[in-house]
DSSP file (Angstrom, degrees, kcal/mol; ACC not computed):
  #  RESIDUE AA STRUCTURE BP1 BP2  ACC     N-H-->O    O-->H-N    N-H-->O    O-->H-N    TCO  KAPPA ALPHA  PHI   PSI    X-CA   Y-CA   Z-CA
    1    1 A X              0   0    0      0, 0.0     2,-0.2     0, 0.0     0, 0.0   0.000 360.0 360.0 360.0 141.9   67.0   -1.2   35.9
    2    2 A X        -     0   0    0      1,-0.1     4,-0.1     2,-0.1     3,-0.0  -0.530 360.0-170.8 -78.8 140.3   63.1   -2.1   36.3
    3    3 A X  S    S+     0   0    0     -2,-0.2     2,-0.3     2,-0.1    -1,-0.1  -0.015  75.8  30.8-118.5  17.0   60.9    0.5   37.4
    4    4 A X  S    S-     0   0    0      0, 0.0    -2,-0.1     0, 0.0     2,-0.1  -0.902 107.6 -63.2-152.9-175.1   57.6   -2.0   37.9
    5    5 A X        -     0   0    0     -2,-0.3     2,-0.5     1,-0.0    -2,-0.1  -0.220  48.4-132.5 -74.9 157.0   57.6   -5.8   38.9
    6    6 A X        -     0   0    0     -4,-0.1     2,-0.5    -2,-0.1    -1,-0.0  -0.957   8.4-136.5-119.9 126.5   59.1   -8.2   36.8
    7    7 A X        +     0   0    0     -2,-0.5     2,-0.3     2,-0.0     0, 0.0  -0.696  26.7 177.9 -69.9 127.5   57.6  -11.8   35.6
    8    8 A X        -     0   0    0     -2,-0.5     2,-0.3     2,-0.0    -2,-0.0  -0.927  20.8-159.1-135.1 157.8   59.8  -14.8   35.6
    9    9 A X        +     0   0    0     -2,-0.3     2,-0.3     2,-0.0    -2,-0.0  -0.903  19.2 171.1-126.6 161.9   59.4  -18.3   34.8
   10   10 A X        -     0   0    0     -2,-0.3     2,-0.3     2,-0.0    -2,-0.0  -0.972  25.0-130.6-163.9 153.8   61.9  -20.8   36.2
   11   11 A X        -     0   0    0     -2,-0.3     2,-0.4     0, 0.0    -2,-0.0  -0.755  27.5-168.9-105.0 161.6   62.0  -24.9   36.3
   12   12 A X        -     0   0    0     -2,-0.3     5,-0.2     5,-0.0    -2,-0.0  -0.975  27.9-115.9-147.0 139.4   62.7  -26.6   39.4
   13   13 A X     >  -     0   0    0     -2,-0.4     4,-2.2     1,-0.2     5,-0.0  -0.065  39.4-113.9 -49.4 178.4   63.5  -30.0   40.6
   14   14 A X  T  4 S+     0   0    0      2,-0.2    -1,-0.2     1,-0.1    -2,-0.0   0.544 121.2  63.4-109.4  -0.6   60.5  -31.4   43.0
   15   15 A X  T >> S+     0   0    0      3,-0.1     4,-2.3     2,-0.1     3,-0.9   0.895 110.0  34.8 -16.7 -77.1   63.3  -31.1   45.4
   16   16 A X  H 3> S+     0   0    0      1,-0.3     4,-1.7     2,-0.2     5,-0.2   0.782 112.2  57.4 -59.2 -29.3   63.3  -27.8   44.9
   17   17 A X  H 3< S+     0   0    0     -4,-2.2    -1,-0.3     2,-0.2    -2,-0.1   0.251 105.3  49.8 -71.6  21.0   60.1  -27.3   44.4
   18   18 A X  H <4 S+     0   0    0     -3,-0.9     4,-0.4     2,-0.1    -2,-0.2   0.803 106.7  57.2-125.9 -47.5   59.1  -28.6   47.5
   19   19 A X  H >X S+     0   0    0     -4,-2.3     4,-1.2     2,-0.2     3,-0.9   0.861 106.4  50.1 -29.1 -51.1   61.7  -26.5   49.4
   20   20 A X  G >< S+     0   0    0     -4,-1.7     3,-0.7     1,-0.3    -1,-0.2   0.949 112.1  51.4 -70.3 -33.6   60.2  -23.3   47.9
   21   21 A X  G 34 S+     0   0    0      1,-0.3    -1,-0.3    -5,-0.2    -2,-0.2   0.504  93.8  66.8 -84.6 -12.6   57.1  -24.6   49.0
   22   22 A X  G <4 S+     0   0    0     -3,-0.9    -1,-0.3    -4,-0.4    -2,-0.2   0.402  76.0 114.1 -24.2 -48.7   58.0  -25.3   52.4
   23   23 A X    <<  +     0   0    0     -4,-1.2     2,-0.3    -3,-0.7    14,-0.1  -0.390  31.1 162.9 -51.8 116.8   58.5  -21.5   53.2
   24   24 A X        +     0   0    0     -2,-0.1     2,-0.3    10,-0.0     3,-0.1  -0.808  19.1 123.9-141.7 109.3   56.2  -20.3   55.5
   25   25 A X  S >  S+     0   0    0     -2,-0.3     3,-2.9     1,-0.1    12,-0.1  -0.898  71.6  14.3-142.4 176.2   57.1  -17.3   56.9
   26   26 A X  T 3  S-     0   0    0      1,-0.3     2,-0.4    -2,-0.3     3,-0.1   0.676 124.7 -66.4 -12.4  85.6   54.8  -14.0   56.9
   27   27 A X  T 3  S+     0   0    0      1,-0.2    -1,-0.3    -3,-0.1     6,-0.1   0.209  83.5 172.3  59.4 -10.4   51.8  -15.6   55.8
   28   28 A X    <   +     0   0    0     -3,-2.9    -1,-0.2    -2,-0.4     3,-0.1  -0.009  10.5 153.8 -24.7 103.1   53.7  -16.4   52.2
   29   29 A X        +     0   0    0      1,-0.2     2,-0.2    -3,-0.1    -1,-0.2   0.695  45.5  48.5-112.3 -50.9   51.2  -18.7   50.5
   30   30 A X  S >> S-     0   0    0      1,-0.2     3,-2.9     2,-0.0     4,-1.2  -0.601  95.6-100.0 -92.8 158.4   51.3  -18.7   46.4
   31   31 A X  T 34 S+     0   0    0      1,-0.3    -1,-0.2    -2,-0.2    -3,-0.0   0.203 123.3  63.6 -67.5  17.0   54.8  -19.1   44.9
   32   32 A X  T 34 S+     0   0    0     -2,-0.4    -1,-0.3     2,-0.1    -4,-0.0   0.824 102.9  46.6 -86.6 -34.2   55.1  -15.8   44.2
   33   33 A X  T <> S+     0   0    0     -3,-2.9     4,-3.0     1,-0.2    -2,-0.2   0.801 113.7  48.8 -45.7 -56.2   54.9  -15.0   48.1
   34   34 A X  H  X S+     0   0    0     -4,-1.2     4,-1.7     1,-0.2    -1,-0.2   0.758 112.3  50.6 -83.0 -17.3   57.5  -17.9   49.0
   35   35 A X  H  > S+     0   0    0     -5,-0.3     4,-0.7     2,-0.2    -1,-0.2   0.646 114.6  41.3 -87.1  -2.1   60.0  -16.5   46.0
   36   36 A X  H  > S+     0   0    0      2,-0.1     4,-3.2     3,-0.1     5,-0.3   0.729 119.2  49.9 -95.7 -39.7   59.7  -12.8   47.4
   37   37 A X  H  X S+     0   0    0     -4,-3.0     4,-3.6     1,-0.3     5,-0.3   0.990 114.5  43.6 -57.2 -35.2   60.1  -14.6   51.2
   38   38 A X  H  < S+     0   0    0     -4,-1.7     4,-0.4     2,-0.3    -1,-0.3   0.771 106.6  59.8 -89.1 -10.3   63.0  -16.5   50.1
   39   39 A X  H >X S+     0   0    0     -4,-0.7     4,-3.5     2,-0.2     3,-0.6   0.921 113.7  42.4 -33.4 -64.9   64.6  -13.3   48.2
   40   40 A X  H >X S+     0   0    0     -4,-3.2     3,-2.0     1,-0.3     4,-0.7   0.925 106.3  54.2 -77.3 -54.1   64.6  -11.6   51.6
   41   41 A X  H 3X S+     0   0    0     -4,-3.6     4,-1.3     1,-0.3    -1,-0.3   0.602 106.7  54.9 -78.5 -20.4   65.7  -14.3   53.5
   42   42 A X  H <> S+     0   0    0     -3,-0.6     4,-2.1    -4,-0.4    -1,-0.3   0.901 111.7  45.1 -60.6 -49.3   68.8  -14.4   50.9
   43   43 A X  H X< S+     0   0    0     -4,-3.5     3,-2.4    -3,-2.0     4,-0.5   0.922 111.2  56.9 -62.6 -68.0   69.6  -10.4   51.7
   44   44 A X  H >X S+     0   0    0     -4,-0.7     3,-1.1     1,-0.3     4,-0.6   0.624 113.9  38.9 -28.3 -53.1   69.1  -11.2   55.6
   45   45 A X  H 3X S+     0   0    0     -4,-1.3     4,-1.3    -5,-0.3     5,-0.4   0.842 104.1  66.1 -71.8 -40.1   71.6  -13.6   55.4
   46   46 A X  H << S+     0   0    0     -3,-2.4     5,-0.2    -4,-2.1    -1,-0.2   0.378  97.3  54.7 -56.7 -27.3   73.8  -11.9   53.1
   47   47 A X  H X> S+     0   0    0     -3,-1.1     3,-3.5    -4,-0.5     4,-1.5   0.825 110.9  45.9-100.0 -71.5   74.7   -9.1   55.7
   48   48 A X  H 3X S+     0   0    0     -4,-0.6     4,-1.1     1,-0.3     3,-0.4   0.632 115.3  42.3 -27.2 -87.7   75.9  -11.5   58.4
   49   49 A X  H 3X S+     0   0    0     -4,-1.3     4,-4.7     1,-0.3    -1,-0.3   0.715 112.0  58.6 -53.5 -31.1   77.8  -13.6   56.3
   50   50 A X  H <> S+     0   0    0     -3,-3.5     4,-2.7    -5,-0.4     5,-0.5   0.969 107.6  48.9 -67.3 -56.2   79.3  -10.1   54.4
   51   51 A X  H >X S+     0   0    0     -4,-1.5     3,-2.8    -3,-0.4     4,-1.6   0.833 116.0  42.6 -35.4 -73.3   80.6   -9.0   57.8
   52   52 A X  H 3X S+     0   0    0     -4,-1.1     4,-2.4     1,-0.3     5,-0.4   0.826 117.4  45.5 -74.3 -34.1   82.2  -12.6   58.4
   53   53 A X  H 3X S+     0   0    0     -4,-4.7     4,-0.5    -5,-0.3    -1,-0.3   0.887 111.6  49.2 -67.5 -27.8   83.6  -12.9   55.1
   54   54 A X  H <X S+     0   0    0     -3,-2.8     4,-1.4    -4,-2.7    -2,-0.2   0.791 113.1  53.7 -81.6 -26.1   85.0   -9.3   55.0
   55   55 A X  H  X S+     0   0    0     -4,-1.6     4,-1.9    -5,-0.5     5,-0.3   0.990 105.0  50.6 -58.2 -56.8   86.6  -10.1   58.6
   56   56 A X  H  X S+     0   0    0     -4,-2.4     4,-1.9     2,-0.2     5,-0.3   0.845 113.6  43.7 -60.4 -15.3   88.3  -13.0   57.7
   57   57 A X  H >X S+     0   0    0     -4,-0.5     3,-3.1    -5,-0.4     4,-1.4   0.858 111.6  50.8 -83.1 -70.7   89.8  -11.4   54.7
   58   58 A X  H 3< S+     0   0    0     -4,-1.4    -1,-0.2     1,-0.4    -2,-0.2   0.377 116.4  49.1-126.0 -27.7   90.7   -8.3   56.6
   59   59 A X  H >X S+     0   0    0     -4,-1.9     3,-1.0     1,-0.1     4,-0.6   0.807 110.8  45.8 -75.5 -37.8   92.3  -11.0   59.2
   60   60 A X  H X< S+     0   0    0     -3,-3.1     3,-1.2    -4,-1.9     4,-0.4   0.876 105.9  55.4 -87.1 -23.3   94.2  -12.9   56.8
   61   61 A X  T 3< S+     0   0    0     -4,-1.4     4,-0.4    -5,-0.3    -1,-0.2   0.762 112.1  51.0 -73.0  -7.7   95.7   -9.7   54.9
   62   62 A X  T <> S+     0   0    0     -3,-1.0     4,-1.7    -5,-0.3    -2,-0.2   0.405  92.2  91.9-106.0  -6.2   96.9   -9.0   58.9
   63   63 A X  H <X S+     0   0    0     -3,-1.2     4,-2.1    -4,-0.6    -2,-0.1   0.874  78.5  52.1 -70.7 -27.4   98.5  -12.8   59.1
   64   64 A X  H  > S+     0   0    0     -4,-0.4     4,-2.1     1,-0.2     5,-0.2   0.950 112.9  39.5 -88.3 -25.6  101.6  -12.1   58.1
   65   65 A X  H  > S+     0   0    0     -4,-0.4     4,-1.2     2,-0.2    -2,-0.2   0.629 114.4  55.4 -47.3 -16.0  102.4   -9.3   60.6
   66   66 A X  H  X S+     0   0    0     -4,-1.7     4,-1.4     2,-0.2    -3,-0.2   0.916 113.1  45.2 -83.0 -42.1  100.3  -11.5   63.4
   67   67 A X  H  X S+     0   0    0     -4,-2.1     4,-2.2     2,-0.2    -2,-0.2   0.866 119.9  45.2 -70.1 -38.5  103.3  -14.5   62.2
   68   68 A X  H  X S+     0   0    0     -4,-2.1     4,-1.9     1,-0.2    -1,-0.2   0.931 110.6  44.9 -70.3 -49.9  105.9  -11.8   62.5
   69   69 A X  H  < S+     0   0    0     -4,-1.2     5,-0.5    -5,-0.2    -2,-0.2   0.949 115.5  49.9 -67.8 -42.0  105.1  -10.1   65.6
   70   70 A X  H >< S+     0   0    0     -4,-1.4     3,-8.2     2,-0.2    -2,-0.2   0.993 105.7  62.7 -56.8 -80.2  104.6  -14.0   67.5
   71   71 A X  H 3< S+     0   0    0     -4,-2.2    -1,-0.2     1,-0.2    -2,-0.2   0.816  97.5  52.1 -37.1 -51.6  108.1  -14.9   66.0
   72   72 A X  T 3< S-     0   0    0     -4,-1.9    -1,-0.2     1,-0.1    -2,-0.2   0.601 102.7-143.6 -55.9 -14.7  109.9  -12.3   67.9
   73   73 A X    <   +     0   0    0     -3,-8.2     2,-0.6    -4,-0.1    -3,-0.2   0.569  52.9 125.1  66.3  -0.9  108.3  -13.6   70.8
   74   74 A X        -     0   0    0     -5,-0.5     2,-0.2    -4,-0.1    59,-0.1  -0.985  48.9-140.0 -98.9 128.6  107.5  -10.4   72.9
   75   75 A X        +     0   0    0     -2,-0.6     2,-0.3    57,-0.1    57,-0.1  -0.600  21.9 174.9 -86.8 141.2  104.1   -9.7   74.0
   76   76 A X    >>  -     0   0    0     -2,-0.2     4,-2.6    56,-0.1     3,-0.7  -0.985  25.7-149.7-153.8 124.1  102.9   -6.6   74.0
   77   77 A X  H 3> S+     0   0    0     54,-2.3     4,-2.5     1,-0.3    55,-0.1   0.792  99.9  54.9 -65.2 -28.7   98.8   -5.8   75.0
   78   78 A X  H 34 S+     0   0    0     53,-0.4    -1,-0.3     2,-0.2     4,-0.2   0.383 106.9  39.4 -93.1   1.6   99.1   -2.9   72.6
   79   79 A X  H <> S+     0   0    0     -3,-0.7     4,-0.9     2,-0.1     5,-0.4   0.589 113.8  56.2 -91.8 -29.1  100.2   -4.3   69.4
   80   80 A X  H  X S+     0   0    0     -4,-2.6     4,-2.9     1,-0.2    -2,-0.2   0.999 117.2  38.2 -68.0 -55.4   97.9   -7.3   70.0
   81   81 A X  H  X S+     0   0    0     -4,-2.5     4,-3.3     2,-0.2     5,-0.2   0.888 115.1  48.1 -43.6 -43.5   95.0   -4.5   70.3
   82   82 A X  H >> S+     0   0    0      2,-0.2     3,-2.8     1,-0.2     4,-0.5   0.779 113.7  52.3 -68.0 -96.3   96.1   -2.1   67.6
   83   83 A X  H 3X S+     0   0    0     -4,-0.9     4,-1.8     1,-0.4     5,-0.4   0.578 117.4  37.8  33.7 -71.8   96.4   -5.6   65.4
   84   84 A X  H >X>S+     0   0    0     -4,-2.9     4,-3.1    -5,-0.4     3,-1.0   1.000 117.8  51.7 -57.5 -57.2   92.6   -6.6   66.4
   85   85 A X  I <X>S+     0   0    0     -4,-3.3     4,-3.3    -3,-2.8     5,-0.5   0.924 110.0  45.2 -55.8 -56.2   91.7   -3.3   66.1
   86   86 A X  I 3X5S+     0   0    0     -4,-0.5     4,-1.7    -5,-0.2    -1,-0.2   0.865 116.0  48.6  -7.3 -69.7   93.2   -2.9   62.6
   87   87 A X  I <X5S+     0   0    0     -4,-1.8     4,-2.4    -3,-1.0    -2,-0.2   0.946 113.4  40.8 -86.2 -40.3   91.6   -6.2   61.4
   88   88 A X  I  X5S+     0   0    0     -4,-3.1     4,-1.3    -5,-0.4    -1,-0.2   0.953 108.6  60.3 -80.1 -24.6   87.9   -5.8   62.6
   89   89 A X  I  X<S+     0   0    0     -4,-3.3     4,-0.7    -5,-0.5    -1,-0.2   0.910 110.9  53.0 -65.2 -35.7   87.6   -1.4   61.5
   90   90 A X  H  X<S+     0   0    0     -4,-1.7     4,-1.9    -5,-0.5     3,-0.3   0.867 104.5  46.9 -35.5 -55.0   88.4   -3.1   58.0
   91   91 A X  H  X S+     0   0    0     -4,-2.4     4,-0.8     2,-0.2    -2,-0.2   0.756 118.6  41.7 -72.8 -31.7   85.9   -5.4   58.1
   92   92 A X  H  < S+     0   0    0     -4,-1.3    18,-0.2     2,-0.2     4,-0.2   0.404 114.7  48.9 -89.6  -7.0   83.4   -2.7   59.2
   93   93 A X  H  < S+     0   0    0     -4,-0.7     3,-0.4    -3,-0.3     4,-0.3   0.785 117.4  40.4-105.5 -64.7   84.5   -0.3   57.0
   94   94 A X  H  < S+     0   0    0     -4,-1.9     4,-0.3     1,-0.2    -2,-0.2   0.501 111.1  59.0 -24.3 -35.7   84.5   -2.8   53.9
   95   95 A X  S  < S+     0   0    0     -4,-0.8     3,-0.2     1,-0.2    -1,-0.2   0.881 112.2  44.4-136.4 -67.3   80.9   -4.4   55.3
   96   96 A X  S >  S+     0   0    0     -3,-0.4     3,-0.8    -4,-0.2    -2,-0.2   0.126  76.5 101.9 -89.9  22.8   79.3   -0.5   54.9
   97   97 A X  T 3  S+     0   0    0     -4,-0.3     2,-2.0     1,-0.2    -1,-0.2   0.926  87.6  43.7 -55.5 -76.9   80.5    0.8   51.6
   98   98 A X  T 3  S+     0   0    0     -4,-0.3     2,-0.4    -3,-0.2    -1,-0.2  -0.114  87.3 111.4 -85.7  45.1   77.2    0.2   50.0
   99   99 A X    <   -     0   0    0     -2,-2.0     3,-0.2    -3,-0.8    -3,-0.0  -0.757  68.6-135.5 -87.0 142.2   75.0    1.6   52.9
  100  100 A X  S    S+     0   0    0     -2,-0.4     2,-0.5     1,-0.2    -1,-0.1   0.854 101.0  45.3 -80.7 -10.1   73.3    4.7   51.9
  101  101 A X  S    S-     0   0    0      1,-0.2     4,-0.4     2,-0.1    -1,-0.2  -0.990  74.2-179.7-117.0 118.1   74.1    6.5   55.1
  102  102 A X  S >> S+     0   0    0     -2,-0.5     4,-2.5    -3,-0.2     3,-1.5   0.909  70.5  51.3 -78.1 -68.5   77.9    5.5   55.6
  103  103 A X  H 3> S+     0   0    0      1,-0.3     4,-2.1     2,-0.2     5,-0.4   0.842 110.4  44.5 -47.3 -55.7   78.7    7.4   59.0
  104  104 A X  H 3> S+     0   0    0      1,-0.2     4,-1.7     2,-0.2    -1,-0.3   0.957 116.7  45.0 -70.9 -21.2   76.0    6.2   61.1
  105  105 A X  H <>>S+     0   0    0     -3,-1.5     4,-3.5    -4,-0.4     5,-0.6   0.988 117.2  52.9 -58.4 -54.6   76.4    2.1   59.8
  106  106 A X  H  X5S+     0   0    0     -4,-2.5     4,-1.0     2,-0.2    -1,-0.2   0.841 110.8  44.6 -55.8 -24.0   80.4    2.8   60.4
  107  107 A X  H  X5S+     0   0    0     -4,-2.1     4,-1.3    -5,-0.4    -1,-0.2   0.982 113.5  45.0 -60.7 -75.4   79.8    3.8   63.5
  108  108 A X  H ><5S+     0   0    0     -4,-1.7     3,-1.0    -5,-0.4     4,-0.3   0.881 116.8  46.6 -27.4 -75.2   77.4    1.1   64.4
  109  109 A X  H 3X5S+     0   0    0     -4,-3.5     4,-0.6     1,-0.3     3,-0.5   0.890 120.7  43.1 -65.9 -41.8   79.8   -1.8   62.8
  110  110 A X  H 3X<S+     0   0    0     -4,-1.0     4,-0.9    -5,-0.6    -1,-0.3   0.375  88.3  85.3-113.2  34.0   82.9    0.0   64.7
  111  111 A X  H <X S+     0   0    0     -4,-1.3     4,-1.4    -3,-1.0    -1,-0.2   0.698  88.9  50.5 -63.2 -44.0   81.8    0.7   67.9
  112  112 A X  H >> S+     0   0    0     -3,-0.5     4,-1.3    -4,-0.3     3,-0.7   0.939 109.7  43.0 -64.5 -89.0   82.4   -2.1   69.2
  113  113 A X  H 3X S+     0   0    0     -4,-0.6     4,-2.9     1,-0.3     5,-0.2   0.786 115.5  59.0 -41.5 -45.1   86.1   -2.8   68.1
  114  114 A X  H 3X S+     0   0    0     -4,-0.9     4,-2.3     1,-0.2    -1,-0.3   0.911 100.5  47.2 -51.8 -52.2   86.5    0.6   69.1
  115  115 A X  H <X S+     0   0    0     -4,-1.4     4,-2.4    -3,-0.7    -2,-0.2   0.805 114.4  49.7 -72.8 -25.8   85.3    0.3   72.7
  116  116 A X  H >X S+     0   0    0     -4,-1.3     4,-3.6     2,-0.2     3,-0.8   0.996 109.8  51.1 -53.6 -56.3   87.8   -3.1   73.1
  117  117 A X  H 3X S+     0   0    0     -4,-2.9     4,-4.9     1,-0.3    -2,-0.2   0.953 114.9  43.3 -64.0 -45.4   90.9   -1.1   71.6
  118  118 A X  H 3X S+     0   0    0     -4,-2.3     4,-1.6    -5,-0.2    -1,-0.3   0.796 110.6  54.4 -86.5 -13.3   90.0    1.8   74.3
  119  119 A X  H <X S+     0   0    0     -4,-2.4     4,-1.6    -3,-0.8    -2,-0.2   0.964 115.5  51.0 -59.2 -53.9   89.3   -0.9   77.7
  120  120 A X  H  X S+     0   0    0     -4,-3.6     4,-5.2     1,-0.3     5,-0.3   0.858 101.4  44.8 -71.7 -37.2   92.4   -1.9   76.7
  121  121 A X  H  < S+     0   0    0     -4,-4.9     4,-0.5    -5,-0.2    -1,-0.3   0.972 117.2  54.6 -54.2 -48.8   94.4    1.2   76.5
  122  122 A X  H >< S+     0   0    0     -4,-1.6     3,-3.9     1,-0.2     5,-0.4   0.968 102.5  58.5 -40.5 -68.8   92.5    1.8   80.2
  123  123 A X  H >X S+     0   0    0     -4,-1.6     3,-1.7     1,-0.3     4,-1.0   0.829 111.2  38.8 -15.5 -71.1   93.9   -1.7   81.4
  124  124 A X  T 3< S+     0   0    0     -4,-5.2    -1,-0.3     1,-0.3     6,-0.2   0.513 108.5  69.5 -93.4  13.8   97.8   -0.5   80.8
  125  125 A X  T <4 S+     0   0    0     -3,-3.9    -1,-0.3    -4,-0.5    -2,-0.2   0.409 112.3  21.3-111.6  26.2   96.9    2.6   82.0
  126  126 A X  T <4 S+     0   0    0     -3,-1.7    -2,-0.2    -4,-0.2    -3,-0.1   0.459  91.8 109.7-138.5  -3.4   96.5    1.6   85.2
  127  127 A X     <  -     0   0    0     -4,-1.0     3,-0.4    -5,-0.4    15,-0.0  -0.399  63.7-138.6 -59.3 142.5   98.4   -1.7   85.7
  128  128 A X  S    S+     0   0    0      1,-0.2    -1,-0.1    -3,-0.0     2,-0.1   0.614 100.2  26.7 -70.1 -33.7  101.4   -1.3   87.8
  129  129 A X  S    S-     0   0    0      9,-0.0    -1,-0.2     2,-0.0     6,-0.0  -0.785  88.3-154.0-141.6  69.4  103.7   -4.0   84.9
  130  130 A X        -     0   0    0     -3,-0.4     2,-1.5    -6,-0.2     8,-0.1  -0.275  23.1-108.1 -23.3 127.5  101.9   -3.3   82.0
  131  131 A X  S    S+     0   0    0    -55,-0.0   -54,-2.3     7,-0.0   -53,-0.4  -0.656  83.5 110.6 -66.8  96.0  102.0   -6.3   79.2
  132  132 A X        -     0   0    0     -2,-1.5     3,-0.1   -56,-0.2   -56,-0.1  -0.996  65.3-138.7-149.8 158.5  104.3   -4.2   76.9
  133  133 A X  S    S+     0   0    0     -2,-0.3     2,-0.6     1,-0.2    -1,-0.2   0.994  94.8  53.5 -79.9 -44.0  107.8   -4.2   75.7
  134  134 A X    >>  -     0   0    0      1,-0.2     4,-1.1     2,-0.0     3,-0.6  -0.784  68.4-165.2-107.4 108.3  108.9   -0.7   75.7
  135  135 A X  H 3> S+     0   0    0     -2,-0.6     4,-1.0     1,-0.3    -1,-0.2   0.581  88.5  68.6 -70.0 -18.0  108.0    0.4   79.7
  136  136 A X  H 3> S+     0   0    0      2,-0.2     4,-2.0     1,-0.1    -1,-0.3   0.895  96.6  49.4 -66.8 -54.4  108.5    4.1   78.3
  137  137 A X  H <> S+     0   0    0     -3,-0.6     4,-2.3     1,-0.2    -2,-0.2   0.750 103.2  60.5 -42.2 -38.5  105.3    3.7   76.3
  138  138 A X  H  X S+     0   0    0     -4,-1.1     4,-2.3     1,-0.2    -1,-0.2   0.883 109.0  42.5 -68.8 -35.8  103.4    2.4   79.3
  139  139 A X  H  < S+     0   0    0     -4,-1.0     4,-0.4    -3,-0.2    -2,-0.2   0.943 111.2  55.8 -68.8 -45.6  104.1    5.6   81.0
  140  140 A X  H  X S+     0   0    0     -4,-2.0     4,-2.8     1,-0.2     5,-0.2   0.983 116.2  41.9 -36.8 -49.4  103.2    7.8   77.4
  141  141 A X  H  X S+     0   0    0     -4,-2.3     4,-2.6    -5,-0.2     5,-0.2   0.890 111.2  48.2 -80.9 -17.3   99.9    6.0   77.6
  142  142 A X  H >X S+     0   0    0     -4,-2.3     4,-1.4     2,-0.2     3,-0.9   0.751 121.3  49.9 -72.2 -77.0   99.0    6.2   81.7
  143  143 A X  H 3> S+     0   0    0     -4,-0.4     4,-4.0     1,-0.2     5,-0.3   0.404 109.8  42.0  12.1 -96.9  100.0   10.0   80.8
  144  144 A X  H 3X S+     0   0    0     -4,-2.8     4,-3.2     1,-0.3     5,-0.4   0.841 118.9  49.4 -35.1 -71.8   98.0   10.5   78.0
  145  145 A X  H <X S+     0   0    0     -4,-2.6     4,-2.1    -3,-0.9    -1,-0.3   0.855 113.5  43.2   7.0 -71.9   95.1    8.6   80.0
  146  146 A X  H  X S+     0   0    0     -4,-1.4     4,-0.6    -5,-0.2    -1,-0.2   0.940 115.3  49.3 -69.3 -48.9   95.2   10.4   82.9
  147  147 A X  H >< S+     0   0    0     -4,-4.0     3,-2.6    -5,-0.3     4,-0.4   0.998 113.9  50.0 -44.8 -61.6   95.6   13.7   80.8
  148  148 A X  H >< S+     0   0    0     -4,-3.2     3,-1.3    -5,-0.3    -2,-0.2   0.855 104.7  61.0 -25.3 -50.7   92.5   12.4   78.7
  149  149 A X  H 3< S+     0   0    0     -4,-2.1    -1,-0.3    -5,-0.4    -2,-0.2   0.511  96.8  56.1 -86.5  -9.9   90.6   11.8   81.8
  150  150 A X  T <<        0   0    0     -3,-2.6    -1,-0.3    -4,-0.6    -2,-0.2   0.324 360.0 360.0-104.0   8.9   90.5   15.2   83.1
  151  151 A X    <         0   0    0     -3,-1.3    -2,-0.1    -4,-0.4    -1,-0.1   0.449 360.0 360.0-103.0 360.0   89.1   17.5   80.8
């Protein structure tokens, strides 16, 4: 690994060069400027797109349980959550491996998914016909709730 700056020399189409040359963001004037702007503007993009790429895989390894559970044709608000929940803490766990602080990014990335999975569990714990199959479960979870909700 380099421990000072590195020189490079590169050809470019006058397409490209005219693209590079185009950059103007913070004050980037000589082409060294627009190849550092357009370096970061590569990473910037690079975490978005890692998230969405690590979701859809983290969706598609969950497609055939999503195809299984839909064939059997009962809906249920808590497999469809667990099942979201599942797919997007994957993606968010996958998306912050190579942070240097894991816990507070994971947090940060699954906060979110986290706070759906737990409106929902609220939802069937106060619905009168909870969307579920097993109506014994719906009672486990106002329980649990209600227990939850009192300390």
């Amino acid at each position: 690994m380099l421990n000072k700056t590195q020189s490079i020399s590169v050809r470019l189409s006058p397409d490209d060069y005219a693209y590079l040359m185009s950059i103007d963001r913070n004050g980037a004037f000589t082409q060294s400027e627009k190849v550092r702007e357009l370096i970061a503007m590569a990473r910037e993009s690079v975490g978005v797109s890692r998230y969405a790429q690590s979701y859809l895989a983290a969706g598609e390894s969950m497609l055939p349980i999503k195809s299984r559970y839909l064939e059997e044709n009962h809906r249920s608000l808590l497999v469809e959550s667990l099942l979201e929940l599942v797919s997007e803490s994957a993606a968010a766990i996958q998306v912050c491996t190579e942070e240097k602080r894991l816990a507070p990014a994971l947090e940060r990335r699954a906060l979110p998914a986290i706070e759906s999975f737990l409106e929902k569990m609220l939802l069937l714990s106060v619905q009168d016909e909870p969307r579920l199959v097993d109506q014994d479960v719906a009672e486990t979870i106002k329980q649990r709730v209600k227990n939850l909700l009192q300390y």
